[in-house]
PALOPA-234514 format. One record per residue (C-alpha): residue number from 0; z negated, x, y negated. Coordinates in Angstrom, 2 decimals. Each point is the difference from the previous one (the first is absolute). Layout:
<atoms>
NUM/Z/X/Y
...
</atoms>
This chain:
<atoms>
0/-28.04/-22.42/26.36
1/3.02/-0.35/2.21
2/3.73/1.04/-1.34
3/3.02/-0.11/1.52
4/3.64/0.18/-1.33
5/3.14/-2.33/1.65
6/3.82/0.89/-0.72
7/1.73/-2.48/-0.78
8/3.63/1.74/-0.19
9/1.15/3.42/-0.56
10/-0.81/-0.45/-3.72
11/-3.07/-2.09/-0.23
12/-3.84/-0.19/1.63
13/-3.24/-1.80/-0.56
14/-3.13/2.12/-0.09
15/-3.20/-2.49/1.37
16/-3.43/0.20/-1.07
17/-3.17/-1.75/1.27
18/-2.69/0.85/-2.02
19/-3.57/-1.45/1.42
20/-3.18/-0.26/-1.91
21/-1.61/2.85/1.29
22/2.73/2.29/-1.75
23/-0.92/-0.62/-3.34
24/-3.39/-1.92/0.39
25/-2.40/2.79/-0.66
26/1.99/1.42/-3.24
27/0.04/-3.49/-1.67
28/-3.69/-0.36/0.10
29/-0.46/4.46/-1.62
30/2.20/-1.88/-2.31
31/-2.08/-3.23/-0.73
32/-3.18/2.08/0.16
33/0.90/2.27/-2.71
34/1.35/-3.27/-1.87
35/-3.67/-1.30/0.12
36/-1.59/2.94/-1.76
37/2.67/-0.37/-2.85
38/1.58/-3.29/-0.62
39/-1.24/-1.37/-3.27
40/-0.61/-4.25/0.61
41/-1.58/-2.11/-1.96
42/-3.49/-1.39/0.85
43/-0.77/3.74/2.11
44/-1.16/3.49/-1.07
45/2.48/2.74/0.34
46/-0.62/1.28/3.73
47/-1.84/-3.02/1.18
48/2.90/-2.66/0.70
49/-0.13/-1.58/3.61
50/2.33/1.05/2.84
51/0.99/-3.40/0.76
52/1.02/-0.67/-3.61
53/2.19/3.57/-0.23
54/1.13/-1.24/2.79
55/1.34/-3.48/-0.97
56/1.37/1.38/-2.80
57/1.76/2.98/0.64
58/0.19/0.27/4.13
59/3.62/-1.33/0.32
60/1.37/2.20/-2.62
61/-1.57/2.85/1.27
62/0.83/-0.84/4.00
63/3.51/-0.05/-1.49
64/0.13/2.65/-1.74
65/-1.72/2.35/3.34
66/2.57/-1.60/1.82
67/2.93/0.99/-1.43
68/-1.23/3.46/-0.45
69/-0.95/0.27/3.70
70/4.17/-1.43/0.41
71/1.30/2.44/-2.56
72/-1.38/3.15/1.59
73/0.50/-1.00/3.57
74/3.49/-1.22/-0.39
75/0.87/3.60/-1.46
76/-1.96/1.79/3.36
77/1.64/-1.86/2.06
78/3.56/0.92/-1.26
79/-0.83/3.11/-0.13
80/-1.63/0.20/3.50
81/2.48/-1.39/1.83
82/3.10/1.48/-1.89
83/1.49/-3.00/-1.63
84/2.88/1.25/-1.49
85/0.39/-3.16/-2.84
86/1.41/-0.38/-3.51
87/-1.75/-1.32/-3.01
88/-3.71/-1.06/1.32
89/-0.87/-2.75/1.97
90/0.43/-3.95/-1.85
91/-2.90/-2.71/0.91
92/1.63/-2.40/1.46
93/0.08/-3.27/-2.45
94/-0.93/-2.36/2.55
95/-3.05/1.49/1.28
96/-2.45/-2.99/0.17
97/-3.65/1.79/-0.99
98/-3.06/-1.56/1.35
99/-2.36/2.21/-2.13
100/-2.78/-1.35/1.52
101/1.27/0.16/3.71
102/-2.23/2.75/2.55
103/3.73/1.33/0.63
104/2.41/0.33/-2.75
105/3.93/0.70/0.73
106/2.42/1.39/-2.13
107/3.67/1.14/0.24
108/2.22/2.75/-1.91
109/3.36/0.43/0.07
110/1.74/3.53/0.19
111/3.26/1.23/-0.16
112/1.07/2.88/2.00
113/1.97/3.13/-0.85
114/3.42/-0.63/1.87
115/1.31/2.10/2.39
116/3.73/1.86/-1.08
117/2.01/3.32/0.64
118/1.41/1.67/-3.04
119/3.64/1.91/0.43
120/0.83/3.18/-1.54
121/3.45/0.06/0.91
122/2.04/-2.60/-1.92
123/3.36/-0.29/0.94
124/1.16/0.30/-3.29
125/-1.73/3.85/-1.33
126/-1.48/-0.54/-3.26
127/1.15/2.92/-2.67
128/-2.53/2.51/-0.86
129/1.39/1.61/-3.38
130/-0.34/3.38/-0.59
131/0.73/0.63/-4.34
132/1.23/3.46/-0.60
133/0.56/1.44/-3.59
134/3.69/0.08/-1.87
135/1.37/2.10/-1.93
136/-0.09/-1.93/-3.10
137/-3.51/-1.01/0.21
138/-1.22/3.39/0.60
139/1.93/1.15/-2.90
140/-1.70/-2.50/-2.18
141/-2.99/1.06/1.24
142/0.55/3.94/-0.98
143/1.14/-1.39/-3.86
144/-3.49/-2.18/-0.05
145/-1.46/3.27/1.15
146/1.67/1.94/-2.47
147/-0.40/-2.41/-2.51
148/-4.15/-0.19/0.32
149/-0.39/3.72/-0.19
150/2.83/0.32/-2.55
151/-1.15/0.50/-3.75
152/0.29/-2.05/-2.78
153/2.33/0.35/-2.90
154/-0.32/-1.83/-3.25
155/2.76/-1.69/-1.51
156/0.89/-0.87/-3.38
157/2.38/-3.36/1.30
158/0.00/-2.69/3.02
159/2.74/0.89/2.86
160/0.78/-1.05/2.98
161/-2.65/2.20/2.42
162/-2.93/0.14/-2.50
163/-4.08/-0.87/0.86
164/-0.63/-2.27/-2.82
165/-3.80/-0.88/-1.04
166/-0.01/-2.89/-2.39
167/-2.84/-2.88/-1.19
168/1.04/-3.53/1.07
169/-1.76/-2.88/-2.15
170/0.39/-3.59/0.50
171/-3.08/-1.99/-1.60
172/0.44/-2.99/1.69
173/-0.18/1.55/3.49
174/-2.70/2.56/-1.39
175/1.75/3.10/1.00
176/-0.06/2.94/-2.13
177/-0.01/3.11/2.86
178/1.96/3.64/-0.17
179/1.94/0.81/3.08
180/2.85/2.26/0.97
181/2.61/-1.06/1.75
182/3.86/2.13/0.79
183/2.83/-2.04/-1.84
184/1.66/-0.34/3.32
185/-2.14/-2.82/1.30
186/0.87/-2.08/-3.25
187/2.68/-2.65/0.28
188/3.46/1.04/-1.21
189/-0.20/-2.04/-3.16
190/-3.07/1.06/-1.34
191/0.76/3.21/0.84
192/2.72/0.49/-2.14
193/-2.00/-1.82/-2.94
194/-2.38/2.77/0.44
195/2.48/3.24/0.46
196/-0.51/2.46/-3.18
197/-3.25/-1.51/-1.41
198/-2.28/2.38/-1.10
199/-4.03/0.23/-0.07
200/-1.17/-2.23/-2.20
201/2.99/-2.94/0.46
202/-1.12/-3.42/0.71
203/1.87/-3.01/1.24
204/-1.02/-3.32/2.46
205/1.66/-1.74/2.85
206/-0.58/-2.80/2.11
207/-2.68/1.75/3.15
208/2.47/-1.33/2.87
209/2.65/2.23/-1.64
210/-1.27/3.25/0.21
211/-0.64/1.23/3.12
212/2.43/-0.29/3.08
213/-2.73/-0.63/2.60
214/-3.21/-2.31/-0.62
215/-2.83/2.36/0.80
216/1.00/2.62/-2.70
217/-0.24/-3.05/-2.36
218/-3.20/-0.44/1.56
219/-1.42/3.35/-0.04
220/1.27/1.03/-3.72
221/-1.67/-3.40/-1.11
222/-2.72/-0.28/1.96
223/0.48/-3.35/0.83
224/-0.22/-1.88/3.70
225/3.33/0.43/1.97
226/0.12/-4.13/-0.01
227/0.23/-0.10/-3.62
228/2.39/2.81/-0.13
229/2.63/-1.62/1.92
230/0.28/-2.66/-2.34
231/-0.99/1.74/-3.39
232/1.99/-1.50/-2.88
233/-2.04/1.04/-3.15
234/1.19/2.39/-2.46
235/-1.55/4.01/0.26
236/-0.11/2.21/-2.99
237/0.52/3.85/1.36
238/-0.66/2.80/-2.11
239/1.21/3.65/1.18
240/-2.53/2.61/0.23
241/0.85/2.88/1.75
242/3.81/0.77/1.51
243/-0.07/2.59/2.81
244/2.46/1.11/2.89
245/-1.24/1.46/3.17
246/1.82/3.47/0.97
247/-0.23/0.64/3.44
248/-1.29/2.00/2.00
249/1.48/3.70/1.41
250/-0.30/-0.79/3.92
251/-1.73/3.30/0.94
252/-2.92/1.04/1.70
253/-2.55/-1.00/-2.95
254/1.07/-3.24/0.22
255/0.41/0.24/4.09
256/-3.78/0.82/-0.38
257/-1.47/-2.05/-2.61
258/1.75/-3.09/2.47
259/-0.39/1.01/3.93
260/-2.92/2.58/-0.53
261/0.26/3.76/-0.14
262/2.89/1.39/1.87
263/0.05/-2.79/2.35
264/3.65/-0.73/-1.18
265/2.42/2.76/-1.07
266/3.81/-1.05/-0.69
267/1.64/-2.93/-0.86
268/0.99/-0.38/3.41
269/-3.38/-0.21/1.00
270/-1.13/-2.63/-2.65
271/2.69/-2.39/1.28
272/-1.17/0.23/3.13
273/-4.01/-0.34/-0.78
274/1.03/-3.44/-2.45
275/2.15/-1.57/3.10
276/-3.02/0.48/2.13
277/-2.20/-1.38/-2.66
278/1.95/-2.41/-0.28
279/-0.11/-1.50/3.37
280/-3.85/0.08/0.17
281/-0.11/-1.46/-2.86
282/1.86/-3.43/0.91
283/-1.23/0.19/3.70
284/-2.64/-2.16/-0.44
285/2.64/-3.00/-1.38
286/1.99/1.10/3.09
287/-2.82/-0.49/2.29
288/-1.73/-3.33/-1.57
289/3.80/-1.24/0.60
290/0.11/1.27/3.21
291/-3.46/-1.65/0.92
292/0.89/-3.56/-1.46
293/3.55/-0.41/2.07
294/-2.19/1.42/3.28
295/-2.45/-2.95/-1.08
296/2.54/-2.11/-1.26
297/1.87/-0.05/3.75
298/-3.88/0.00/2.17
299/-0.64/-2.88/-1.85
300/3.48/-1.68/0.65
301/0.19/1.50/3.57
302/-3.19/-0.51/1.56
303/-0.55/-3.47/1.61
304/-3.53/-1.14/-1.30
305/-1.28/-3.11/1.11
306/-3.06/-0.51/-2.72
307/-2.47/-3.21/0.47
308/1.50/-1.33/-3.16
309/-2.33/-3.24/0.11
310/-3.22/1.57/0.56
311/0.84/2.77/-2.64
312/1.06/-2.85/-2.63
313/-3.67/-1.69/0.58
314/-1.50/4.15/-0.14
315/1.56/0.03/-3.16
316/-0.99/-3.07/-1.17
317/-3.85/0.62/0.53
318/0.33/3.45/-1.05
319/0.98/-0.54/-2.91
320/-2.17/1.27/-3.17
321/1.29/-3.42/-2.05
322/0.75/-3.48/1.58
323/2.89/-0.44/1.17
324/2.18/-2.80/1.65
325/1.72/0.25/3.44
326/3.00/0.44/-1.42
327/-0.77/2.51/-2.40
328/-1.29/2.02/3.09
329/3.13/-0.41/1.90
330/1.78/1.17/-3.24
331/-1.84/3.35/0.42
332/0.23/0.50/3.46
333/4.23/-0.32/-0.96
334/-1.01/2.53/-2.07
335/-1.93/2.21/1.81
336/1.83/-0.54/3.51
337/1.67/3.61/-0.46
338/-2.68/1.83/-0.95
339/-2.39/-0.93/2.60
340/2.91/0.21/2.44
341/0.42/3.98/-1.10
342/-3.84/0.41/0.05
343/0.15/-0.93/3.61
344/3.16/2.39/0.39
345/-1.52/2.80/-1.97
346/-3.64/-0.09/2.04
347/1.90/-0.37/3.17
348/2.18/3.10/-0.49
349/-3.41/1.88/-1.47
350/-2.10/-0.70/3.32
351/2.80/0.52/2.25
352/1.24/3.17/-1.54
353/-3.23/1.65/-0.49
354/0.39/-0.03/-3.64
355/-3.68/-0.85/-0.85
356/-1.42/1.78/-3.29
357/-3.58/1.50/0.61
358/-2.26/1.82/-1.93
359/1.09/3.13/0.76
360/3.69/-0.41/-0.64
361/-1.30/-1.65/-3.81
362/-1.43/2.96/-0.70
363/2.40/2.87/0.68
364/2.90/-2.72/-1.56
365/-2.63/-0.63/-3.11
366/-0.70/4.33/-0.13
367/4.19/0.29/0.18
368/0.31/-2.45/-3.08
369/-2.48/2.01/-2.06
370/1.52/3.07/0.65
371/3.43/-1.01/-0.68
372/-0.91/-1.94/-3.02
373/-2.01/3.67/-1.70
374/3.47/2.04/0.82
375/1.83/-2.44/-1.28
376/-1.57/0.39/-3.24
377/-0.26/3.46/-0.13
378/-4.08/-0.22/1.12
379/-1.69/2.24/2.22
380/-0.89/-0.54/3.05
381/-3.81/-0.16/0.41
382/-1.97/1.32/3.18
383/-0.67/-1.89/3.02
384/-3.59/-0.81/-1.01
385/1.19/-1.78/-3.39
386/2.63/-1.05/1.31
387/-2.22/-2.16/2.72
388/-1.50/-1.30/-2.93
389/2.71/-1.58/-2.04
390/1.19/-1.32/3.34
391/-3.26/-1.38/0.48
392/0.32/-1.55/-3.12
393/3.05/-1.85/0.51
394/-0.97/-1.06/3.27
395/-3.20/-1.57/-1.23
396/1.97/-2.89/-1.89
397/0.85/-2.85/1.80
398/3.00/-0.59/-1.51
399/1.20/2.81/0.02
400/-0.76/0.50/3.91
401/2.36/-3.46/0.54
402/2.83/1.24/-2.32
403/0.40/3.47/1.92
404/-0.55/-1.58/3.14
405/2.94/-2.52/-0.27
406/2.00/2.92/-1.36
407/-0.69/1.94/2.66
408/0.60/-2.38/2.92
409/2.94/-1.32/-2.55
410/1.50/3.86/0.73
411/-0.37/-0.34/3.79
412/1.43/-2.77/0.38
413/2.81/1.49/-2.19
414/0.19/2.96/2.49
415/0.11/-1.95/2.85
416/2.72/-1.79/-0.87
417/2.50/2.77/-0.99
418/-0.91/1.42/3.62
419/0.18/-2.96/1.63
420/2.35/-2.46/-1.65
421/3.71/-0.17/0.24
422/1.56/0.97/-3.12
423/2.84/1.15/-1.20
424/0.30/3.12/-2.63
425/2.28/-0.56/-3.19
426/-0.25/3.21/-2.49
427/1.15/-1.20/-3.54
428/-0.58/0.87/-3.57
429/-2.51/-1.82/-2.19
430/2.94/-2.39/-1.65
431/1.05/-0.93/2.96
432/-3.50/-0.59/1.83
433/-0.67/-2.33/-2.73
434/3.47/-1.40/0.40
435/-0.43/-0.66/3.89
436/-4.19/-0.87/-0.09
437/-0.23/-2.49/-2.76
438/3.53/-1.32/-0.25
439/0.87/-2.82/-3.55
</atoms>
């Protein structure tokens, strides 16, 4: 078998392949044989059918079918063996005129190589790498919601205007009959003053869309799909059961403790302090996701990327799990164009960066979640021998093994790119983040 690959451009190749009768000969005929001792023909006992008839019958098929399994594996050594550094896999070509029966068979495969590109880190224009700190105002709400959970709960003979109301809500037609509490100053206006001064025990019905201000309370207190309740027109029957309101908290060091742990936060001061810094943790993920789709976002825009569109359009086409046209293939390479384009980005920066992910590095990353995940839950930490185990555990899923992989490399990449990437630091609060990152 001779191979040999030809470049055609920068962006395209043709991988040759002479296969001679000698290659595949000898495996046709173990084939054949064990054919003979099987094949079930009329007219011939199990075991005792004639070469030359197994042969007549079923030697094409089976040279065929050796053939392109000789093509299929040696194609792949060859790639990898010389280095061919292609996208998709290689495409027969269409016009490949087959003499099956020819001593010397030839047959051609496209290929489409990775292109080469640079990638910039330094745009002119820096790209703005938020930093959300905590207001004043939110961490005061924060303190009352804190107060408020811990706080006890007083019952009340009427509705006012900061009770926890827990009432039935029936409508037949919709087949909701559920209890729920809910505080009387997430109702709408309106039906809040229909309610004001009703006692346990007082009925009365409104229209569903009119009772809460926001959609998912309506949801929740109902039990009903969020879809439905944004358009919920059908009358509700509500019957009071229970009228409470929610006296607060003392902030002092019971409550200090029963929040941050024993001791761990002492005065006011202190608390303030600990929710701000919670508070930032808490949304830096949304910061950093943002963060890592306006680095992609400007790679992808910034990095000139010559892809073989036409041979990737035909890829696609013959890929494909369903048939598709030519058309519809070009359709989702329009689609896919980005994507593959950042793929190409992303494994360039990986290689060239030294950002790889072994085995090693899954581990100690997989041992940190664990641990994390226990404290954050109040768990013990278990010795190193157990410990081993549960990582052991995890690791031994496959699925599992790809999702903390791309998380992993997903956080390097991160890393890299706030030491590497020009950027430019804005610190703002959390209105104002949202204001600025997702403007109307």
């Amino acid at each position: 078998m001779k191979i040999s690959v030809t470049k055609k451009n920068k962006l395209s190749g043709i991988i040759s392949i002479e296969v001679e009768k000698k290659d595949y000969e000898q495996k046709v005929q173990d084939v054949l044989k064990r054919y003979s001792k099987t094949a079930n023909i009329p007219g011939f006992r199990k075991g005792f059918v004639p070469m030359g008839l197994v042969k007549k019958q079923y030697g094409n098929a089976v040279k065929v079918d050796e053939i392109n399994k000789l093509l299929d594996a040696n194609l792949k050594k060859y790639i990898q063996e010389e280095k061919l550094d292609i996208l998709g896999g290689p495409i027969p070509e269409v016009d490949n005129k087959i003499d099956w029966n020819s001593d010397k068979i030839n047959f051609d495969f496209e290929i489409g190589y990775t292109p080469e590109f640079k990638v910039n880190l330094k745009p002119k224009k820096p790209i703005t790498m938020f930093e959300v700190k905590a207001d004043k105002k939110m961490v005061d709400n924060q303190i009352k919601n804190i107060q408020s959970q811990y706080g006890k709960l007083i019952s009340k003979k009427t509705i006012e205007k900061n009770s926890e109301i827990t009432a039935n809500f029936l409508s037949e037609i919709d087949e909701v009959n559920h209890s729920s509490m809910f505080k009387a100053e997430s109702l709408k206006p309106s039906f809040l003053k229909k309610i004001l001064g009703l006692k346990v025990g007082d009925e009365l019905n409104e229209i569903g869309s009119k009772i809460f201000k926001e959609n998912y309370d309506l949801s929740r207190n109902l039990k009903i799909e969020l879809e439905k309740a944004k358009t919920f027109k059908n009358k509700v029957f509500i019957k009071i059961e229970e009228i409470n309101e929610r006296e607060l908290a003392e902030l002092d060091q019971d409550l200090f403790d029963k929040v941050f742990g024993k001791n761990s936060v002492k005065t006011v001061a202190e608390m303030r302090k600990k929710l701000s810094e919670d508070f930032v943790k808490q949304f830096q993920n949304q910061v950093d996701q943002k963060l890592m789709n306006d680095t992609i976002e400007y790679l992808i825009d910034s990095t000139k990327i010559n892809l073989p569109a036409e041979f990737l359009i035909k890829w696609m086409k013959l890929s494909s799990e369903k048939k598709i046209t030519i058309d519809e293939a070009k359709a989702e390479y329009e689609k896919s164009e980005k994507g593959m384009k950042y793929q190409l980005i992303e494994s360039k920066l990986i290689i060239d960066n030294d950002l790889q992910v072994n085995f090693e590095d899954l581990k100690s990353y997989t041992t940190d979640l664990i641990k994390n995940q226990m404290q954050q839950y109040g768990q013990a930490i278990p010795d190193e021998k157990e410990l081993e185990g549960i990582v052991a555990r995890v690791m031994s899923n496959k699925d599992e093994i790809k999702r903390l992989t791309e998380q992993l490399t997903s956080n390097r990449i991160l890393n890299f790119f706030k030491e590497n990437f020009n950027y430019k630091l804005k610190k703002v609060s959390y209105d104002e983040y949202i204001k600025e990152a997702y403007p109307a």
